[in-house]
Every structure is written in structure tokens, then in C-alpha cells.
Backbone as numpy.savetxt, mean C-alpha at the origin, in Angstrom:
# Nx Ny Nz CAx CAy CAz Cx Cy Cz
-7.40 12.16 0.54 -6.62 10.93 0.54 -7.47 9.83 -0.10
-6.89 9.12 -0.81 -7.57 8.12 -1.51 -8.00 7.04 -0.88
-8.91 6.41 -1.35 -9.55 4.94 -0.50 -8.70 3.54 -0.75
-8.28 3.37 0.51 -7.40 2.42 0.28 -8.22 0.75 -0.14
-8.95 0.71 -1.20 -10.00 -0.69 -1.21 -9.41 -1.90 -2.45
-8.20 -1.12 -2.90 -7.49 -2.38 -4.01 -7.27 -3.69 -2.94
-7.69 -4.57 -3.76 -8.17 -5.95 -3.35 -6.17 -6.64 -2.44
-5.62 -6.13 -3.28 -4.17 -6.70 -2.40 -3.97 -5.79 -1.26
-3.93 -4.53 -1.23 -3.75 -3.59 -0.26 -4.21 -3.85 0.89
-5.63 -4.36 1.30 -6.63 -4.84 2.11 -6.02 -6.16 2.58
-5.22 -7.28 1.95 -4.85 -8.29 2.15 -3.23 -7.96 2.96
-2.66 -7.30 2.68 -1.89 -6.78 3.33 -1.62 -6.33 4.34
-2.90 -5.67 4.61 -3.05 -4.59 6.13 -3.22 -5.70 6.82
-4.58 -6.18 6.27 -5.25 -7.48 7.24 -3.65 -8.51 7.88
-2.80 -8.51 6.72 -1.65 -9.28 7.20 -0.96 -8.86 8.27
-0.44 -7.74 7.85 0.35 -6.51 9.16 -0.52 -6.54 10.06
-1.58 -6.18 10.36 -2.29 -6.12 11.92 -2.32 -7.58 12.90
-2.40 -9.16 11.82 -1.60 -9.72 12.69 -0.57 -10.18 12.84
0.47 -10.19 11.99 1.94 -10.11 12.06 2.71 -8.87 13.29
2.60 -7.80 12.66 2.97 -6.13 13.36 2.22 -5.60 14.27
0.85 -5.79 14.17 0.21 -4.84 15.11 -0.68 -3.85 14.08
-1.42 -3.70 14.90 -2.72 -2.68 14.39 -1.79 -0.97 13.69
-1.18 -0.80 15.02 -0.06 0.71 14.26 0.20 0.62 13.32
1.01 -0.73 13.08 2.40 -0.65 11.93 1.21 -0.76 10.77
0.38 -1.65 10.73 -0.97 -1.96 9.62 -1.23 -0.69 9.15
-2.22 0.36 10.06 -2.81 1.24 9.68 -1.66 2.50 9.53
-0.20 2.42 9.67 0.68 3.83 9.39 0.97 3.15 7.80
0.84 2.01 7.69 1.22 1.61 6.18 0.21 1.96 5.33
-1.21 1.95 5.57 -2.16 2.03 4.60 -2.07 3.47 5.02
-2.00 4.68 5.44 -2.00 5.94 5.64 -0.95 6.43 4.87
-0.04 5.56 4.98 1.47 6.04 4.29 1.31 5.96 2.24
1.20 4.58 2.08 0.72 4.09 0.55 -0.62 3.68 0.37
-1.25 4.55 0.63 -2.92 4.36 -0.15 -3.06 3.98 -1.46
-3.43 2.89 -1.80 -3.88 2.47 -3.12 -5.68 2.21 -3.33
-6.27 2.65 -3.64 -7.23 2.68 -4.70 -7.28 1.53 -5.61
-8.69 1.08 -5.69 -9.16 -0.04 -6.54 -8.44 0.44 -8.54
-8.60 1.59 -8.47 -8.34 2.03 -10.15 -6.97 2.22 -9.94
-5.84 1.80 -9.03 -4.87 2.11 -9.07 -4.17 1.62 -10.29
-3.16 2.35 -11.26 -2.68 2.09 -12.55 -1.13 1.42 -12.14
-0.51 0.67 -12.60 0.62 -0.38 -12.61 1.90 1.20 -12.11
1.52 1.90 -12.24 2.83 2.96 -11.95 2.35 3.52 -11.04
1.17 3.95 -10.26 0.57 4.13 -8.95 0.85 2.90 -8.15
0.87 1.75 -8.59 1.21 0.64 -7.88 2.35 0.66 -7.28
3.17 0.77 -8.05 4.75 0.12 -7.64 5.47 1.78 -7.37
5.23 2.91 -7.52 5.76 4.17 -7.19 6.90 4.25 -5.80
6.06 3.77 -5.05 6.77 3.72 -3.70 7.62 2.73 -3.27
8.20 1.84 -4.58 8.75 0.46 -3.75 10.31 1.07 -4.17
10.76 1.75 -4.99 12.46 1.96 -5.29 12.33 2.97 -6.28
12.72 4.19 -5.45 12.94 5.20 -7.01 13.99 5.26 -7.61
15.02 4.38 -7.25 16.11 4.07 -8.40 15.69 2.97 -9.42
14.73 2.44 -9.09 14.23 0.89 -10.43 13.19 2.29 -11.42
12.67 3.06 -10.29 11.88 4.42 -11.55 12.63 4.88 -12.36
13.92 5.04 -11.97 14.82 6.25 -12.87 15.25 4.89 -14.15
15.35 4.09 -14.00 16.06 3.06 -15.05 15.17 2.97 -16.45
């Protein structure tokens, strides 16, 4: 599994753990791991695979 250390990803979790809770934080970064070398289509993969198919 990849290292989740891309600079927004980290800003995110940090957000969810105090918004949601520590769970909802860490099932999200377990769920979409992004990586510092993550490429613009590793990025956005998981947000709508009908905006992929277009």
C-alpha cells in the first residue's frame, strides 16, 4: 500500500480526525492512499467514474 505523504492528503486526514473522528480520518486514508508522486489521474481516480468515462 502506498504512503499516504501528498502534502493535501495529510491536510485532509488532519481535517477529518477533527471534524469526523479518528475512524472516519484513518478508513479514508486506508481507503484513497495518495503518494507524494501521485500523477493528476491517480489524483482524481476515485472522485466519479462517470466524469472518467467522458
Amino acid at each position: 500500500m502506498p504512503k499516504n505523504d501528498n502534502a493535501h492528503s495529510i491536510r485532509m486526514v488532519s481535517s477529518l480526525e477533527k471534524n469526523a473522528g479518528k475512524d472516519a480520518a484513518r478508513g479514508v486514508e486506508e481507503k484513497y492512499p495518495l503518494s507524494m508522486s501521485a500523477n493528476i489521474e491517480k489524483k482524481f481516480e476515485s472522485i466519479n467514474p462517470a466524469v472518467q468515462a467522458a
